[in-house]
C-alpha positions as CSV (number, residue, x, y, z in Angstrom):
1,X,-55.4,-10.7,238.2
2,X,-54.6,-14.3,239.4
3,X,-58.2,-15.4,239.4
4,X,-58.6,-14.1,235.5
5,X,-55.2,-16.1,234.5
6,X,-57.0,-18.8,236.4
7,X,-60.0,-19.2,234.8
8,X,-58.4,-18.6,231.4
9,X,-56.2,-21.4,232.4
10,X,-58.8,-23.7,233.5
11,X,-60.8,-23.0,230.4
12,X,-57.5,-23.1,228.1
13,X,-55.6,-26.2,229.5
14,X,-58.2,-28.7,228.4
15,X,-59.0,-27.6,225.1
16,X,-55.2,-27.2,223.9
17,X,-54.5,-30.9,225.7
18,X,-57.1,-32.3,223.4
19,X,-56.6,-30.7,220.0
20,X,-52.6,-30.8,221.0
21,X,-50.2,-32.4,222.5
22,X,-49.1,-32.4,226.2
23,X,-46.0,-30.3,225.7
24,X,-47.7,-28.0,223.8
25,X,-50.0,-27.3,226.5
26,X,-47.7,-27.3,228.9
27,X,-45.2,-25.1,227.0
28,X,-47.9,-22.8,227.0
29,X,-48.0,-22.7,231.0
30,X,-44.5,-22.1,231.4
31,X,-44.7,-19.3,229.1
32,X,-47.6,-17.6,230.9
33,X,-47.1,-18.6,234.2
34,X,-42.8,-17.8,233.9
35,X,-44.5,-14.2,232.3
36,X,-46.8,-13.4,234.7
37,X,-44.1,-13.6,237.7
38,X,-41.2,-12.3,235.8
39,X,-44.1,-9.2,234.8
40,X,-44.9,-9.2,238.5
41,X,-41.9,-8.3,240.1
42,X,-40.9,-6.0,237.4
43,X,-43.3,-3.9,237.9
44,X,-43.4,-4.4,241.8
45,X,-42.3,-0.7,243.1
46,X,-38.5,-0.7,244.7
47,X,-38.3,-1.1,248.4
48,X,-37.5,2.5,249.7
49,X,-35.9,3.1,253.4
50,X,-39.4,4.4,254.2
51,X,-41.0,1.0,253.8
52,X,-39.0,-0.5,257.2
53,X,-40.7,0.5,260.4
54,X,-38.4,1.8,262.8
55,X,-38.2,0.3,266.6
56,X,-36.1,0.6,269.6
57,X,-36.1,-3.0,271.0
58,X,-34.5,-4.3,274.1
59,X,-33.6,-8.3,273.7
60,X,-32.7,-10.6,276.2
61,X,-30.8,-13.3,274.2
62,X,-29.4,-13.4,271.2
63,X,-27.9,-16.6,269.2
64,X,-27.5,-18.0,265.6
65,X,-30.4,-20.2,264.5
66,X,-28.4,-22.8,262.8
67,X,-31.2,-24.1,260.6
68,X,-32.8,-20.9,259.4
69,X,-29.3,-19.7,259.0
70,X,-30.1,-16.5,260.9
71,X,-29.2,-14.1,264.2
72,X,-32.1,-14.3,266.5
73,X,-32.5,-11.5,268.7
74,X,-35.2,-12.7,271.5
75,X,-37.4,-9.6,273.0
76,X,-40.0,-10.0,275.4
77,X,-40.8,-13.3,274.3
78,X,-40.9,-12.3,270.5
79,X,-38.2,-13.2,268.0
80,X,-36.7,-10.6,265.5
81,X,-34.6,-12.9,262.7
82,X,-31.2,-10.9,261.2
83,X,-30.7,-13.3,257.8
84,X,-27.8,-14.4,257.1
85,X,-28.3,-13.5,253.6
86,X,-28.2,-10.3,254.2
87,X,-25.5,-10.3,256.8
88,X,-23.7,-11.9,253.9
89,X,-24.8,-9.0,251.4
90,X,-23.8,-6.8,254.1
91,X,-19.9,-8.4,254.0
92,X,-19.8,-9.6,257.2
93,X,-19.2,-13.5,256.9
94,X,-18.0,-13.9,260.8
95,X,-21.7,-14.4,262.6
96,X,-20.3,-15.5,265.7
97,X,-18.8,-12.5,266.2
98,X,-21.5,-10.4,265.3
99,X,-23.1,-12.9,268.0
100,X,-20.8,-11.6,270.3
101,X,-20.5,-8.1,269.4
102,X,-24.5,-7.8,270.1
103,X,-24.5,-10.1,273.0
104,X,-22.6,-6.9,274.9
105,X,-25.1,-4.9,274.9
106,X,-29.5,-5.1,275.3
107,X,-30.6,-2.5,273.6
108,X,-30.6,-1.5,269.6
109,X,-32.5,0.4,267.0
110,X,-34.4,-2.2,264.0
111,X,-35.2,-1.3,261.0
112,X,-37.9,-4.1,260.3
113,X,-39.7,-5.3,256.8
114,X,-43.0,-6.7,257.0
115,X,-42.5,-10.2,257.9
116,X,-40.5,-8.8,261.0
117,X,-37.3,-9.6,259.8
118,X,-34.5,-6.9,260.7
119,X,-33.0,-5.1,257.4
120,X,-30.7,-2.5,259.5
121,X,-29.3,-2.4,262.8
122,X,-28.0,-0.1,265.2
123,X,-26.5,-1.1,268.6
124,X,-23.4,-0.2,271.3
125,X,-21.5,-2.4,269.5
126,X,-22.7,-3.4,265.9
127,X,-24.2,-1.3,263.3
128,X,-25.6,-2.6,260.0
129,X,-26.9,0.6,258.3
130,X,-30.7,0.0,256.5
131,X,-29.6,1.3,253.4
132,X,-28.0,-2.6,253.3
133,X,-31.5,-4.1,253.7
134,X,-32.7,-1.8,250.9
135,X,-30.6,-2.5,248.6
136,X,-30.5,-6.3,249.3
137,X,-34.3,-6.0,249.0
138,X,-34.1,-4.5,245.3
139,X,-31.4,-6.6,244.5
140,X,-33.7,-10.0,245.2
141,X,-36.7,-8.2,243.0
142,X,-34.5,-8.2,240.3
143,X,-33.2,-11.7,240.7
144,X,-36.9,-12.6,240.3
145,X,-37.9,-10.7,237.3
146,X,-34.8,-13.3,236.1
147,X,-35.9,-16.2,237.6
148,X,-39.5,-16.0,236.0
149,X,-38.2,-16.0,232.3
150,X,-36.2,-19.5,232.9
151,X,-40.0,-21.3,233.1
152,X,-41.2,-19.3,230.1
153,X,-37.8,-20.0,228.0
154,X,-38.0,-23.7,228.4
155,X,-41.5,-23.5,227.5
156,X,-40.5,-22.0,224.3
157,X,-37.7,-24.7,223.8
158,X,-40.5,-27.3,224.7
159,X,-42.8,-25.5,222.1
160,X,-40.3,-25.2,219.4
161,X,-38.2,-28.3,219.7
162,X,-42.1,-30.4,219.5
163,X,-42.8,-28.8,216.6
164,X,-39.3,-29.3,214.5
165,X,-39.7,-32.8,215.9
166,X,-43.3,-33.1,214.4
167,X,-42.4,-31.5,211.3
168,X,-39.6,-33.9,210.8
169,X,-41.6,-37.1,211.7
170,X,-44.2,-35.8,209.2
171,X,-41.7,-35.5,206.3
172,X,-40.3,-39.2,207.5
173,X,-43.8,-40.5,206.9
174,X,-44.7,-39.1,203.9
175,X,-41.2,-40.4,202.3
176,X,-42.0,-43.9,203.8
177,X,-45.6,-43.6,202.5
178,X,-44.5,-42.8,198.8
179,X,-41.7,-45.5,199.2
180,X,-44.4,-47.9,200.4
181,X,-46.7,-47.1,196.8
182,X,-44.0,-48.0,194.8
């Protein structure tokens, strides 16, 4: 799908920057490309508990990642990130103490999305059910479908407020062309 909107792109750009002006053309990108994302994520399928593969892990460190603003639980040389995000989501807003909490035991069930990134947690002394990752996940889809019309609506301001700003002009040389004959 990307490569079609591609080469419709590459064939379209050109020809509307010649016969029109720049912010038509790029009105026109905004529009399509703030379309296509918003279109992409609102038909992307909602995360379901079923999507998270389920692992019993035993880490030998855990800290708080200050600049990725996450809980790092270190296992066997591999790093599993708890986001603050979602910890946030969640309505814990006290990460040294979850720190602590999961620095007392070694041992915890993770739920895990695809980029490894823990979405539930169950240990001695913390628990932070899936169903939290889940929903946080469909939560952030929506948020997109949102975020892709903001391009395509300033396209359309771009689009509309060029051509009432043409129009106008227009009218202002005509008057000053008539006014000129006389």
């Amino acid at each position: 799908m990307y490569l079609i909107v591609g080469i419709i792109l590459s064939v379209a750009l050109p020809y509307l920057m010649a016969k029109s002006s720049r912010i038509y053309a790029f009105g026109i990108v905004f529009i399509v490309g703030g379309s296509l994302l918003a279109a992409y994520y609102y038909f992307h399928e909602p995360v379901k508990l079923e999507d998270y593969h389920v692992t019993e892990i035993t880490y030998q460190k855990v800290y708080f990642k200050e600049s990725a603003d996450k809980i790092i639980l270190q296992s066997n040389g591999k790093e599993y990130g708890l986001s603050q995000s979602v910890i946030d989501f969640y309505g814990q807003d006290n990460l040294k103490e979850i720190v602590r909490k999961l620095s007392l035991s070694s041992k915890a069930k993770v739920w895990l999305d695809d980029k490894n990134f823990i979405m539930g947690i169950e240990s001695e002394n913390f628990n932070m059910p899936p169903e939290v990752g889940v929903e946080y996940d469909n939560k952030t889809i929506k948020g997109m479908v949102k975020t892709g019309w903001i391009p395509a609506v300033f396209g359309l301001i771009a689009i509309v407020a060029n051509f009432v700003t043409n129009y106008f002009q227009r009218i202002v040389d005509a008057d000053s062309r008539s006014k000129s004959k006389i």
